[in-house]
Residue frames as qw, qx, qy, qz and C-alpha x, y, z in Angstrom:
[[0.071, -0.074, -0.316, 0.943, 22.20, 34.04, 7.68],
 [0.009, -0.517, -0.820, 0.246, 18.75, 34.85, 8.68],
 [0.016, -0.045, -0.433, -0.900, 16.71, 37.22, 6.45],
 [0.103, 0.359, 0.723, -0.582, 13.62, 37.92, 8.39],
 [0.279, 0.458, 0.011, -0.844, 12.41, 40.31, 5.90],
 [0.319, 0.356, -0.638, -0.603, 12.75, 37.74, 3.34],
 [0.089, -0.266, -0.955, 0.101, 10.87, 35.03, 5.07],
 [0.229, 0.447, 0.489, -0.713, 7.98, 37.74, 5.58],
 [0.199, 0.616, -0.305, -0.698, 8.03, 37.86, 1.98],
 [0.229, 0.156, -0.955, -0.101, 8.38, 34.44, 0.96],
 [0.047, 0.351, 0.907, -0.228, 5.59, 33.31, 3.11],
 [0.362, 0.532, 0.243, -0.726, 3.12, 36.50, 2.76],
 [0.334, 0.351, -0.695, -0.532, 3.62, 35.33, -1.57],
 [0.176, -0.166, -0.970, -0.032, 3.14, 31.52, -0.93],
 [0.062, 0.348, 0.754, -0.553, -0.02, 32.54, 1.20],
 [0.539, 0.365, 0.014, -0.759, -1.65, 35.04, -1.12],
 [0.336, 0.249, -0.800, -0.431, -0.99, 32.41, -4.27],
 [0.092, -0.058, -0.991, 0.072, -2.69, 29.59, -2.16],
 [0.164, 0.333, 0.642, -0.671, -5.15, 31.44, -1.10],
 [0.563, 0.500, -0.306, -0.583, -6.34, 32.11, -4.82],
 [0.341, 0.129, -0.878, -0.311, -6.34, 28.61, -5.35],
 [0.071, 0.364, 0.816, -0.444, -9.15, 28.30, -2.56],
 [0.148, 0.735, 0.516, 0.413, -11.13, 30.90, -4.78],
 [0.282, -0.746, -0.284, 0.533, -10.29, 33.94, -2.31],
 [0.519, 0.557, 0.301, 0.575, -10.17, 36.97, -4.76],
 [0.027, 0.900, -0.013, 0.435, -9.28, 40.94, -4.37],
 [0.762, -0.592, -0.121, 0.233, -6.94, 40.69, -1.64],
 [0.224, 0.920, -0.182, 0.265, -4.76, 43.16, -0.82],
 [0.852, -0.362, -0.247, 0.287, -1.77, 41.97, 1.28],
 [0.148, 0.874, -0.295, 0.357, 0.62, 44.14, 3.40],
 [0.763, 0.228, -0.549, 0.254, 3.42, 43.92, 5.29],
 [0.303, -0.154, -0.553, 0.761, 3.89, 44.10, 9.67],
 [0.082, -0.753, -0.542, 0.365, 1.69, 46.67, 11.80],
 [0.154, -0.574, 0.029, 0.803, 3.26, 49.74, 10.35],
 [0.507, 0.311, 0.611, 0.523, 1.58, 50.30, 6.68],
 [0.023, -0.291, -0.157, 0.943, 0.93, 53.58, 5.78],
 [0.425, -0.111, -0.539, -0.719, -2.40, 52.65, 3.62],
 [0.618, -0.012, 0.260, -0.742, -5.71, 52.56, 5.23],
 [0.265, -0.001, 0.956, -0.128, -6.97, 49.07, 6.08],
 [0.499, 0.286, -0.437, -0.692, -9.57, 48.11, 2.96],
 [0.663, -0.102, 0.734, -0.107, -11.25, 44.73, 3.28],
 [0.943, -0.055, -0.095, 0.315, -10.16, 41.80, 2.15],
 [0.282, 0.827, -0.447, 0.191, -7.04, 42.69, 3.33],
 [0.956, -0.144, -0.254, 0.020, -4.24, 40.60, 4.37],
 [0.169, -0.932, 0.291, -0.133, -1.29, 41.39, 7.03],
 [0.851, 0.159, -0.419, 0.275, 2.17, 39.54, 7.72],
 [0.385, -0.796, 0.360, -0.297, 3.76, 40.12, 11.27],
 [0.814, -0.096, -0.519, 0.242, 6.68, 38.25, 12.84],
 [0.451, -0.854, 0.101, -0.241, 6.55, 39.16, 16.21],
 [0.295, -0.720, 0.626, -0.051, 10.07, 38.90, 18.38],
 [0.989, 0.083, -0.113, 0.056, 11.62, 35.28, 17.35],
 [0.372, -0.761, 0.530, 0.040, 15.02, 33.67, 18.66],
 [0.504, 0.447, -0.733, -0.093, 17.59, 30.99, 17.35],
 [0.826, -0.391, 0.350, -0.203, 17.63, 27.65, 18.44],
 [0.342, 0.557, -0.726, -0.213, 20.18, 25.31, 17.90],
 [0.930, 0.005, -0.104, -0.353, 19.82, 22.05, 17.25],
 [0.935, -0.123, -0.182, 0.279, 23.05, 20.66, 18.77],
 [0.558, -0.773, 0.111, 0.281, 25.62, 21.58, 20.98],
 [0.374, -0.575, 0.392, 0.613, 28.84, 23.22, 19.35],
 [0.628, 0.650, 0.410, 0.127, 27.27, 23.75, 16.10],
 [0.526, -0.147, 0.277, 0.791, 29.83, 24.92, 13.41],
 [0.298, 0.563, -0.173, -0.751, 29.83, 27.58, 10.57],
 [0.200, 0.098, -0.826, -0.518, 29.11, 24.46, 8.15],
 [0.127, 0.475, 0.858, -0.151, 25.56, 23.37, 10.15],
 [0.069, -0.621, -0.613, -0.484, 22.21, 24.56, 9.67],
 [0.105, -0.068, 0.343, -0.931, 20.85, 27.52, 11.10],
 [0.119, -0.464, -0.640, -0.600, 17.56, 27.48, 12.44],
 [0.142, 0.052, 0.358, -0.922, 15.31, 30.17, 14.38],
 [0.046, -0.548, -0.834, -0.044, 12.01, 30.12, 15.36],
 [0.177, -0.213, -0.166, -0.946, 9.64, 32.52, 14.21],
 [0.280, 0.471, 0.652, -0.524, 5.92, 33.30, 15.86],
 [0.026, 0.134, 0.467, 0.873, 3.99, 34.21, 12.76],
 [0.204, 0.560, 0.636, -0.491, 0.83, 36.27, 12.59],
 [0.025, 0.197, 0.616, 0.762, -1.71, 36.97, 10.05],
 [0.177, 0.335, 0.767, -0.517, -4.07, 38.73, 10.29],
 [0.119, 0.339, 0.844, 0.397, -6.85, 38.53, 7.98],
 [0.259, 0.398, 0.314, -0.822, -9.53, 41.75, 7.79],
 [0.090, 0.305, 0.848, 0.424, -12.89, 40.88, 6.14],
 [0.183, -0.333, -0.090, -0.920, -15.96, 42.29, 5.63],
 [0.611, -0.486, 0.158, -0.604, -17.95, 39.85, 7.71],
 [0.746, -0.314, 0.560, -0.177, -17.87, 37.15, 10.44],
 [0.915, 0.110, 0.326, -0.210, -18.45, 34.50, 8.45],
 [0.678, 0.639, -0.282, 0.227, -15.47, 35.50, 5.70],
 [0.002, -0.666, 0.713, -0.220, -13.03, 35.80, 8.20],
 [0.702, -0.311, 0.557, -0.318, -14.06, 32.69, 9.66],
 [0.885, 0.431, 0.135, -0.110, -13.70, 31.05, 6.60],
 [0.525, 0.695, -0.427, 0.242, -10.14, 32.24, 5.72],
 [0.262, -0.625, 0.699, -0.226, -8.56, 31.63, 9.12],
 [0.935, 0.045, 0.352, 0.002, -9.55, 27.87, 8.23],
 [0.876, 0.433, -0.035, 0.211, -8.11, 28.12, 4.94],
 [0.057, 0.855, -0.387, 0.342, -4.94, 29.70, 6.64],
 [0.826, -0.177, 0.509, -0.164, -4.55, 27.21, 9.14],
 [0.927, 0.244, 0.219, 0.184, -4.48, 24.65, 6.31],
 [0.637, 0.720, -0.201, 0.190, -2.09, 26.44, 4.46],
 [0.101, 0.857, -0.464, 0.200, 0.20, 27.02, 7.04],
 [0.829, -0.290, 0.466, -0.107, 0.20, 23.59, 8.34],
 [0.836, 0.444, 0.289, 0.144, 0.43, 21.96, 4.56],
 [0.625, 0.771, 0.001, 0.119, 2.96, 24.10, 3.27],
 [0.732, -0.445, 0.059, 0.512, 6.60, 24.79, 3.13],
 [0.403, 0.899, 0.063, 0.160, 7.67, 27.93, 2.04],
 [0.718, 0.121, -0.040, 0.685, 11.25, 28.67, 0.21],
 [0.181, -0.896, -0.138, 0.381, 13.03, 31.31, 1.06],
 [0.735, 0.219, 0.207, 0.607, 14.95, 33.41, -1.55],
 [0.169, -0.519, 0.076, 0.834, 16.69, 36.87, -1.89],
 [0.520, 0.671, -0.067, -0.524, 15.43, 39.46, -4.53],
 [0.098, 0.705, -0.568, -0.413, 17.50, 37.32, -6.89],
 [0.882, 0.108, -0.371, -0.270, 15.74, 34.03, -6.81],
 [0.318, 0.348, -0.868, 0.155, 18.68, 32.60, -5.16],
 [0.781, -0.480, -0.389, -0.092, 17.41, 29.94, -2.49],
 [0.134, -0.550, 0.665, -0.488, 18.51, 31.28, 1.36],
 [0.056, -0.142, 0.911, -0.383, 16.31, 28.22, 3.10],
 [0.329, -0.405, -0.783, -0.339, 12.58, 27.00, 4.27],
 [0.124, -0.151, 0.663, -0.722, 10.36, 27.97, 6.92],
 [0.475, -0.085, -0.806, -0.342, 8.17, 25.60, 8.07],
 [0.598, -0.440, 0.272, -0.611, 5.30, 25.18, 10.84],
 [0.282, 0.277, -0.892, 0.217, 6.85, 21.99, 12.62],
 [0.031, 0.217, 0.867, -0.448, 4.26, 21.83, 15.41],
 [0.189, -0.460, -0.652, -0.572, 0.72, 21.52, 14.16],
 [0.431, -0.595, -0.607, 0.304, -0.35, 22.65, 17.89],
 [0.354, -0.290, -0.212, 0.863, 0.92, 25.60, 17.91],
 [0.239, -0.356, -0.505, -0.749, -1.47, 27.10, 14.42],
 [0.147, 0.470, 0.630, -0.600, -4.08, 29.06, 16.83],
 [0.000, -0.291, -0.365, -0.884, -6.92, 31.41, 14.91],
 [0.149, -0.528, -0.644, 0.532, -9.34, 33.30, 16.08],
 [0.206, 0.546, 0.459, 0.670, -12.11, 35.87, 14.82],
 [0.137, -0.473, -0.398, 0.774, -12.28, 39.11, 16.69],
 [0.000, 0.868, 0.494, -0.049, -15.56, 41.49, 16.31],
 [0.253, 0.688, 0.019, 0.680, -15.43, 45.24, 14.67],
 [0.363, -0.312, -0.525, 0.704, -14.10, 47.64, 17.64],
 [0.204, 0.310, 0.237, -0.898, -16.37, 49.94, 16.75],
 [0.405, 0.482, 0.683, -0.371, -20.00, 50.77, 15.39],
 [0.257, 0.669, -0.276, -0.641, -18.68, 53.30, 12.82],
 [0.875, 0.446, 0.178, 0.064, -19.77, 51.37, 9.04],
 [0.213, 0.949, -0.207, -0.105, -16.73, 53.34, 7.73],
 [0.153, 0.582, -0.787, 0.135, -14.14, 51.01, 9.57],
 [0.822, -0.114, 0.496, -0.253, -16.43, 48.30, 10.82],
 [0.603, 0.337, -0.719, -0.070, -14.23, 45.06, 9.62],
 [0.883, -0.422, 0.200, 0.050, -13.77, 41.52, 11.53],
 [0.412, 0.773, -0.480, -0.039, -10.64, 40.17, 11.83],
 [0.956, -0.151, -0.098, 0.231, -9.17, 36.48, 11.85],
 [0.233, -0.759, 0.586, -0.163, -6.33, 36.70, 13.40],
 [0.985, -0.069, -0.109, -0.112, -4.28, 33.45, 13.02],
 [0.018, -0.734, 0.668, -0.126, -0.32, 32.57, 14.94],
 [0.989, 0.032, -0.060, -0.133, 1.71, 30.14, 14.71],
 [0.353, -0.774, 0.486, 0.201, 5.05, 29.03, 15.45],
 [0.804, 0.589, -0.029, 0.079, 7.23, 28.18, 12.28],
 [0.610, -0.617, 0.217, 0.448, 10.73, 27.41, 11.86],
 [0.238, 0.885, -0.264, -0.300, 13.32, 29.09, 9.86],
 [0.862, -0.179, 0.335, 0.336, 15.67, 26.57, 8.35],
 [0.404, 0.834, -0.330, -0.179, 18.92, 28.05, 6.95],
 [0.991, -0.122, -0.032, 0.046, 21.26, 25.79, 5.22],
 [0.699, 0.193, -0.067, 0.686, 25.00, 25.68, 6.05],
 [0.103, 0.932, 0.183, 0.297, 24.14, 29.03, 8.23]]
């Protein structure tokens, strides 16, 4: 069964961890559009926008795999150009290179989700919307389309 929250979790973890192994430091990471804490660079966001099941063969039982595709978006708020440009690379890489487990609060293992098409990983740095220092940030902005694999779902 598909555990959306936990794959936002699972991957937003694997992503900070990797990113500290690129040297990225102080990063704050939240979850979706709705946080209720002022945006602070470095800061780092996890969004899965609408996603649907696909199935991967015709009369699939209760004993195959589930898997859904997810759109995933990060978006990545720095203090300038040149840092955000810099992380949406190392994003990118990560989300190509990596496969991240999924597990409930309990360790257990639910599945994997994994970026299958390397075409899809887009990124893009978008300019402060305003002039005000206070909230001037850039932000990389990077989606991709990643599948959920659950086994036996």
């Amino acid at each position: 069964m598909a555990r959306r929250n936990y794959e936002k979790r699972a991957f937003g973890n694997a992503l900070i961890t990797y990113l500290g192994t690129k040297g990225w430091s102080g990063l704050t990471y939240s979850e979706g559009y709705g946080n209720q804490h002022a945006i602070k660079p470095p800061q780092i966001a996890v969004t899965f926008p609408p996603s649907r099941k696909k199935e991967l063969q015709l009369g699939r039982t209760s004993t195959s795999d589930a898997v859904f595709n997810r759109v995933i978006q990060v978006d990545a708020y720095m203090e300038t150009e040149m840092r955000a440009d810099a992380i949406i690379d190392d994003i990118m890489d990560f989300i190509d290179l990596t496969v991240v487990v999924i597990n409930d609060p309990s360790s257990n293992f639910l599945g994997t989700l994994i970026c299958q098409n390397t075409e899809s990983i887009f990124g893009e740095t978008l300019p402060p919307i305003t002039n005000d220092p206070k909230i001037g940030r850039y932000r990389g902005v990077v989606k991709a389309q990643m599948e959920a694999h659950y086994p036996n779902g």
